[in-house]
N, C-alpha and C positions, 0 to 999 in steps of 0.2 A: 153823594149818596153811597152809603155802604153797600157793599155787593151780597147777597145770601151766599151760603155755602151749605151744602146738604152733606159735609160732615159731620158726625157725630161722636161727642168724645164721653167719656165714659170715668168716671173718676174711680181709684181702687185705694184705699184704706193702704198702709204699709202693715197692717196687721192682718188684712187680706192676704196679701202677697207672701206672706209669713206662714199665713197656714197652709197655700197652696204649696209654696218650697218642702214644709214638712211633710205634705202628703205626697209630694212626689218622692221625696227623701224613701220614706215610706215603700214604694211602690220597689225603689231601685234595689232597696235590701229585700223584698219577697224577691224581689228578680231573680237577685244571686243566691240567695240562699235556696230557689229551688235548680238553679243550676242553668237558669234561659238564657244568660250572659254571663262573660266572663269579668270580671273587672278592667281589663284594657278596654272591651268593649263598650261599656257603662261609660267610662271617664272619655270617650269617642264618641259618642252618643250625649256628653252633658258639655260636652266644650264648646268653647263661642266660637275659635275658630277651628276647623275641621283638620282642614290640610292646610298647613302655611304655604306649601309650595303652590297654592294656588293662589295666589298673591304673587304676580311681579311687576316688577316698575322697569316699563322698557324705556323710556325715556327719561333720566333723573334731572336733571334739571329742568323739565316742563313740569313734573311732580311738584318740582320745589316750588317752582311758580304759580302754579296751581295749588299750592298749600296754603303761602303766603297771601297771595288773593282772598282767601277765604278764610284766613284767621284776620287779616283786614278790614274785610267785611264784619267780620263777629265783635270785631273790636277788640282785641286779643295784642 
């Protein structure tokens, strides 16, 4: 018997996603242009990753192991 899951998933068009980027594109240029942020800021504010230093691998070789496991898994 399949189990329920009260997840709900939500489908978005790529041309959804497309207008939303441009509206925000949008939003970043009134930004600067009225002076609320600077550009470092802006490009600190849109990045995926914030601070790399916040990212460390204290142990490398269980990393590695733990990598491998799971691109194993993926089937990779």
């Amino acid at each position: 018997m399949k189990a329920k899951t009260s997840i709900r998933t939500k489908t978005v068009s790529y041309a959804r996603i497309r207008a939303l980027k441009a509206r925000d594109r949008q939003c970043d240029w009134q930004r600067l242009a009225r002076g609320e942020v600077t550009p470092e800021q802006l490009q600190e504010e849109n990045a995926i990753v914030r601070n790399a230093s916040e990212f460390r691998i204290l142990n490398l070789r269980e990393a590695a192991r733990h990598y491998r496991v799971i691109n194993r898994r993926a089937g990779r």
